[in-house]
N, C-alpha and C positions, 0 to 999 in steps of 0.2 A: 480256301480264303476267297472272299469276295472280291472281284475288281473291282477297282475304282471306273469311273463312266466319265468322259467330258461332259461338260455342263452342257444342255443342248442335246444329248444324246440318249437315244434309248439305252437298256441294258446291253443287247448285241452292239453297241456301238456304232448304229448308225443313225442320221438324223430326221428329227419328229416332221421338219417340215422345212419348207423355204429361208423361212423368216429363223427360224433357229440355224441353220447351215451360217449367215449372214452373220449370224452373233457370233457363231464358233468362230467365223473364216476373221472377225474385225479380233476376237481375245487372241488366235495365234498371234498376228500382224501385229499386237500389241506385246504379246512375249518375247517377239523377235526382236522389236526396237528396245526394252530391256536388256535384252541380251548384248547386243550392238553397244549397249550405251555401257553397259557394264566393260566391253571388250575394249572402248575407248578410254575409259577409268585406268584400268590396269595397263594399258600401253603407253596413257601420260604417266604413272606411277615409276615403269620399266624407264621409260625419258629418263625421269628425273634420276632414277640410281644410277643409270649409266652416268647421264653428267655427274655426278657425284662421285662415282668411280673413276672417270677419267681428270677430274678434278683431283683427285688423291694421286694416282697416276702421273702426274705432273708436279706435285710437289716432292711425292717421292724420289722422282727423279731429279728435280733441284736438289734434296739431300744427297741421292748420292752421291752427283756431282763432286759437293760440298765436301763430302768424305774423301772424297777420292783425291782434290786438292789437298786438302790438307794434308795425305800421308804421303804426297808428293812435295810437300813444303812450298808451295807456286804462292809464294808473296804477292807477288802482282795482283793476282786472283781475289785469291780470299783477305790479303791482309794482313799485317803482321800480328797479331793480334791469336791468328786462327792457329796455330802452331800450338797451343794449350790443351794440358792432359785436361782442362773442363771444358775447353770447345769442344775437344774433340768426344768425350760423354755427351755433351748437350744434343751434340747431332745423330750422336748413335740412337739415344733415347727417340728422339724423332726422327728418326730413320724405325726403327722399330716401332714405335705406334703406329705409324704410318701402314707400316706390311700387316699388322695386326689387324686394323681396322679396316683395310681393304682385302684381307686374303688373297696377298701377294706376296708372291717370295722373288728375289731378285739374285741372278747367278752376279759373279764377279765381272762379269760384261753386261750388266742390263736387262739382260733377256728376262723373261717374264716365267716363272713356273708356279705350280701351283703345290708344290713339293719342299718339304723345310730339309732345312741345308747338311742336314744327317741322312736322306734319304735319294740325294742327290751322287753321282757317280765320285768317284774319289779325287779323281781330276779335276772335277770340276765342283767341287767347294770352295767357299771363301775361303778357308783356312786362317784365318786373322781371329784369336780370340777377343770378347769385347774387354777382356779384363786386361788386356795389354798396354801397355802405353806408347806414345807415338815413339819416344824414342827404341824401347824393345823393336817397335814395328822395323823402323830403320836401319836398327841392328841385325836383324834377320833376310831383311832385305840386299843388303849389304856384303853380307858373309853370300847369299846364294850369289850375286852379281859377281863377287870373286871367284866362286868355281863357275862360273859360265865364261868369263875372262881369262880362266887360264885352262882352255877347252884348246886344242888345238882343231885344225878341223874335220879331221877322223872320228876324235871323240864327239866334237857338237854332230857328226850326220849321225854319229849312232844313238847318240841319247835320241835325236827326233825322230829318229826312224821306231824306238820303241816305244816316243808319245812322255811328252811332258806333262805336270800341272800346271793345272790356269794360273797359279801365283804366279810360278817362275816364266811368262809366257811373254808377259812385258818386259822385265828383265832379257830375253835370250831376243826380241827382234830390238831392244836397246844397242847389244852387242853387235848384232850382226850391220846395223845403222854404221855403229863407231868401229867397225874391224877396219882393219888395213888389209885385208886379204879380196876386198870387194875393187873390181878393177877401176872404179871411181867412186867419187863423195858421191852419196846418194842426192843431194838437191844437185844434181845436177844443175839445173837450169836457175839456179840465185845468181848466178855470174852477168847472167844476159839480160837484156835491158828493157821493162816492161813493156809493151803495146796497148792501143786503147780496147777493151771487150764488146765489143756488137752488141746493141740491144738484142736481138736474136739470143745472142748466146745467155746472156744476165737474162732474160726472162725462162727460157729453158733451162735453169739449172733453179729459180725460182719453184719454178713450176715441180721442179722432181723434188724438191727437199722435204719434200710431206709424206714421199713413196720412197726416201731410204731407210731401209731400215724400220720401218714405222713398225713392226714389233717390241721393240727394240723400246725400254723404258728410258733411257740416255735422250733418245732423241725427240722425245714430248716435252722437252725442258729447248725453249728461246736459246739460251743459251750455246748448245752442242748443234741446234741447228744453225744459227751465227755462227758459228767456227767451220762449219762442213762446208754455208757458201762462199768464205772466205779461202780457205782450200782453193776450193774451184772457178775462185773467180781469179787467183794469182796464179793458179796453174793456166788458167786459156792465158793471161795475158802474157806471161811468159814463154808459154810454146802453143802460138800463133799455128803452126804446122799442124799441131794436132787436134787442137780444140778444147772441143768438150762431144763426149758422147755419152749417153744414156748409162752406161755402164761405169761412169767417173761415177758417178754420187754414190753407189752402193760401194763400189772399191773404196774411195776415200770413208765412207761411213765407218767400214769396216775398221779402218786402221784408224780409225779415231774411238774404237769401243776399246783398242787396248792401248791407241800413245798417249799423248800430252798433242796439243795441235800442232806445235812445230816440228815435234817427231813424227807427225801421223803425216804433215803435210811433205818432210821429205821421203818416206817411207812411200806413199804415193808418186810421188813424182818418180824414185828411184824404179819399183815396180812397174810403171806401165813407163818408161822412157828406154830405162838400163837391163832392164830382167827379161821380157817380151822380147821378141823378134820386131821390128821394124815394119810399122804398117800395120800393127795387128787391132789397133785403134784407130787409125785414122783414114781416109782416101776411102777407097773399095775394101780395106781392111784384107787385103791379098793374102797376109800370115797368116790371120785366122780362120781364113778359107781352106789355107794349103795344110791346118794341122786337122782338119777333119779329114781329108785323102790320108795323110799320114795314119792319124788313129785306126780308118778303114781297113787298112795296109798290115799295121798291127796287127790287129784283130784278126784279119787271116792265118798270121802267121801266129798268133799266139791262144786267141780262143777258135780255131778251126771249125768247131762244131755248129757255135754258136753264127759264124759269121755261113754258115751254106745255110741255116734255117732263117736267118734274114734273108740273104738271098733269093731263099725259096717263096717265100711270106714278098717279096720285093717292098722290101723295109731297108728306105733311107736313115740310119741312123742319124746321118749329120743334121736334119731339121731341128732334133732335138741337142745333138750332144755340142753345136755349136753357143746354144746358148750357157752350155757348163765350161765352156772354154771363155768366151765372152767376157762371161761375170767371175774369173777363177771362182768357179763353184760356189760363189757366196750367196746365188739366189737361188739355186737349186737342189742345195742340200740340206739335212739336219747340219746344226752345230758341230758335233764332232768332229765331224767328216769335214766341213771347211776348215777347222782349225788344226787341223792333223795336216792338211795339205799344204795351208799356208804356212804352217811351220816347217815343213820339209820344203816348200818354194822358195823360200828365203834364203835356205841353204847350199838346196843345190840346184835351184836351178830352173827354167821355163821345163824342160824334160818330165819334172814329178807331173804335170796336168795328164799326160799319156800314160803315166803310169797310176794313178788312181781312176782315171775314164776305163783303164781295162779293170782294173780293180774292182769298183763297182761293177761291172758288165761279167767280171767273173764270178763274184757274190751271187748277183741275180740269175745266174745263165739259168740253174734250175724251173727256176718259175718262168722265165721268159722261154723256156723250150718247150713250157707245157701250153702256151698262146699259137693259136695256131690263126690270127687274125692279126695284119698289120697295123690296121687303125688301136688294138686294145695294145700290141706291144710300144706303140709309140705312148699309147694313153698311160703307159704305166712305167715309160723311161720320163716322161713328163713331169710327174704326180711323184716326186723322192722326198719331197721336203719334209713329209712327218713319220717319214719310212727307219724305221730302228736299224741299223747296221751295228753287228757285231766288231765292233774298234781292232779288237785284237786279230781277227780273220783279214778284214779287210786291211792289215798294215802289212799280215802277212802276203796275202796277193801282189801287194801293190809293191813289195821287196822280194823276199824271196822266191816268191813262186815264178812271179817273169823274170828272172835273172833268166841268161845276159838281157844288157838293155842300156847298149853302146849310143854315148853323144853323138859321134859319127856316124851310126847306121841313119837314124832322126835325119841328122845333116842331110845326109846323102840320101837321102828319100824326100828331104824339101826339094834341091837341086833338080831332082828328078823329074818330079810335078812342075815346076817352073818353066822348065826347057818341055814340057809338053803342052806346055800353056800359049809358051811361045809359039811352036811350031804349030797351034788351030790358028793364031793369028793372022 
């Protein structure tokens, strides 16, 4: 087969003379600026879908909102009006066009997948069929809130310890909100009497509400991000003591993808005021310092093996595993895994964050024993967020396999770090 020649060029491909080299070198420079101009074409074209797609993105998430009032009956909100077996069609319908036209599928908290809701883990389906009617919906809603209500609380750590569904998930931190067995009302702090909020602080919590959650389809709707600064601008002025720090906006975000705002808002308050150790948010954040010596401590005693190969590697874990204590795991895990934890946090206790930080570190020990480099084992206790954990292994670890895993030993291993904190001083 004959080759083709550039224009300018002899058959061997090189050129006849000066003034033809000059032609060739001006037709490249002119393909290239083609090319370029073509590359700018199809990068305003890619603009435009994305705005178009984040555009859908936002309305989507205004409907589901809108769905999610209504099957909460929130008058206020939607209306009296919005309680109707054809509203509530009207919105389904555009809710589904919606996911159709942008190929997106939306779990029952927001989150974004690209998997329809048959192909999704069993837990975490909607489970709502569309041919249901609101009142069915209520009725089934209702009946579950009754056996979560008459749970004593043996039975609720065992159900969570085996891992609930995402339906019943709002439902079970409702009850836990309204138990009597919780050694205070969780708004704590409704009682005491507001303060004025620092510009400082209202522009910093300003500044985060774009970086909570921003996966998160809920929070691209005005709306849910109006509720999250409202959150945080009642909690700084309430408890003046504590503030606001970087890790309120993803904590309250979180408990706003499963409450109503005024559930989410004491539910927050409750959890970093009543649930946490003292300090573990605020000052020097002393607690959260002393539970990475704790988990260290652990670790010794419970993954042995794993804790002499960091040692050996001189691999700080707490760089890394402070920020999983931080944010209770909400910025540094897959879904699962936060919502496994936070449902057993709620139950029993600040203790579960020590017992899923081994959990996870026991999962991993394999692969992290085959890194024989500190900066790649840090890179890969860092890097969890789109890391697959087997649900059922990791619940086992993080229950039976560390049993015992005594309130008091914790205790008395804080005590311990404390009085030697003291005594460098």
């Amino acid at each position: 087969m004959r080759r083709k020649s550039w224009p300018g060029y002899e058959q061997k491909g090189r050129p006849k003379s000066e003034e033809e080299s000059l032609s060739l070198k001006r037709e490249i420079e002119e393909h290239v600026w083609r090319v370029r101009q073509f590359q700018k074409e199809e990068i305003g074209h890619l603009t435009q879908v994305l705005g178009d797609t984040l555009r859908q993105y936002s309305l989507l998430a205004d409907f589901t909102l809108q769905l999610d009032l209504i099957l909460a009956g929130d008058h206020d909100t939607c209306g009296s009006n919005c309680q109707s077996s054809e509203q509530l069609h009207l919105v389904r319908q555009r809710l589904e066009f919606l996911k159709s036209e942008s190929k997106v599928f939306c779990s029952p908290y927001g989150y974004m997948h690209t998997e329809t809701d048959e192909q999704r883990p069993i837990s975490y389906r909607t489970q709502t069929s569309n041919d249901c009617s609101v009142d069915q919906l209520r009725r089934d809603a209702l009946s579950r809130q009754a056996l979560f209500t008459s749970m004593d609380g043996a039975a609720l750590k065992k159900c969570v310890r085996e891992g609930i569904a995402a339906s019943d998930r709002k439902i079970l931190w409702q009850r836990i909100l309204n138990s009597t067995f919780l050694s205070s009302t969780p708004d704590t702090a409704s009682n005491q009497p507001c303060s004025p909020v620092s510009e400082s602080i209202l522009k910093e919590i300003q500044c985060d509400l774009h970086r909570c959650l921003s996966g998160n389809l809920l929070f691209h709707s005005e709306t849910k991000r109006n509720q999250l600064a409202r959150i945080l601008q009642n909690f700084a002025s309430r408890r003046p003591e504590i503030g606001y720090c970087q890790s309120f906006g993803k904590l309250a975000a979180f408990c706003l993808v499963v409450l109503p705002e005024q559930q989410a808002a004491n539910l927050f308050s409750y959890v970093v005021c009543d649930l946490m150790p003292g300090g573990y948010f605020a000052g020097q954040m002393t607690s959260a310092i002393e539970d990475q010596q704790i988990l260290k401590e652990l670790m010794k005693w419970k993954l042995p093996r794993l804790w002499r190969h960091f040692a050996h590697l001189g691999v700080d874990s707490s760089t890394v595993t402070f920020a999983w204590f931080h944010s209770l795991f909400v910025t540094s895990f897959p879904l699962p895994v936060v919502f496994a934890l936070w449902d057993a946090l709620l139950v029993e206790g600040h203790k579960v964050l020590f017992r899923f930080g081994l959990a996870v570190l026991h999962c991993l020990q394999p692969k992290l024993l085959s890194i024989h480099d500190c900066t790649d084992v840090l890179r890969t206790l860092s890097t969890l967020q789109n890391t697959h954990f087997d649900m059922r292994l990791l619940r086992q670890a993080a229950f039976p396999v560390l049993n015992p895993f005594s309130r008091k030993y914790i205790h008395d291993l804080r005590i311990k770090f404390r009085q030697s904190q003291l005594q460098l001083q």
